[in-house]
N, C-alpha and C positions, 0 to 999 in steps of 0.2 A: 732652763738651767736651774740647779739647784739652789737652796739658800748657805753656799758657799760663801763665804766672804771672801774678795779676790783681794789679792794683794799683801794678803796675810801671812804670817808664818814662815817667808825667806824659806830657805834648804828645809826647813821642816814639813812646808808644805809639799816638797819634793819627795823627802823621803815618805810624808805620810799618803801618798797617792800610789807608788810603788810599795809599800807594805799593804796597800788593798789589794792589790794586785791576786788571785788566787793560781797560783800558787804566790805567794809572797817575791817581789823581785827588788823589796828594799835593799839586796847585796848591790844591787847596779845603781844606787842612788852618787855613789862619786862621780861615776863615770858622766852621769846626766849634769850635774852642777860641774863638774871640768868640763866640758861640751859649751857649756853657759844658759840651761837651762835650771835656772837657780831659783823662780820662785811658780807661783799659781799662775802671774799671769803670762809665764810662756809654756805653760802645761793647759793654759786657757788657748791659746797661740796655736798653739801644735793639735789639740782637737778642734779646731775649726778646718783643718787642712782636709782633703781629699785622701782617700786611703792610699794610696799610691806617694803620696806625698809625706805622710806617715813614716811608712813603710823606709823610707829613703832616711827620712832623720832618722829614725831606729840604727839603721847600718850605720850610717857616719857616726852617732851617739858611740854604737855596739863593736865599731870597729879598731883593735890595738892599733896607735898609730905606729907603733915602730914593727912589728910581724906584719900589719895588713891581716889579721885573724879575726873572725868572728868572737868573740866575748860570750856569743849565748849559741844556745842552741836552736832552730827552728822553732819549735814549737816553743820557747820562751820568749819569741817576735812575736808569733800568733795573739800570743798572752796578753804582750805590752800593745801590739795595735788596738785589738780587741777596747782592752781596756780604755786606750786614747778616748778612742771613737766613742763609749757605752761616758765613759767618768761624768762630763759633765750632760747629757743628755735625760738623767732622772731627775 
């Protein structure tokens, strides 16, 4: 793990994880803090999961509850799991 300090930084560590994101996916940072992933250590949480298990919170996170629509596009899932999995493992 990195020398992240968990616990820090409430919605900003949220939004600053999603603006690492390449390409940037800080626009979806509401959607993740409405969901109730509002600080480090459920973005600590959620990369400890199995990809599979990832992938799943992305949808429910990514999903409009009132259409049932995707919010992203495929390849901006690929991004955000990617990332999950990679964030805390340097």
């Amino acid at each position: 793990m990195s020398d992240r300090q968990l616990g820090t930084g409430g919605t900003q560590a949220v939004f600053s994880f999603l603006e690492q994101c390449t390409p940037s996916m800080a626009h979806l940072h509401q959607h993740f803090v409405s969901f109730g992933c509002s600080d480090e250590e459920y973005l600590l949480a959620v990369s400890s999961w199995p990809p599979e298990v990832v992938r799943n919170f992305l949808i429910q996170v990514l999903t409009d509850r009132e259409t049932g629509e995707m919010l992203v596009s495929s390849m901006d899932m690929f991004v955000l799991q990617t990332h999950f999995l990679a964030y805390y493992q340097t």
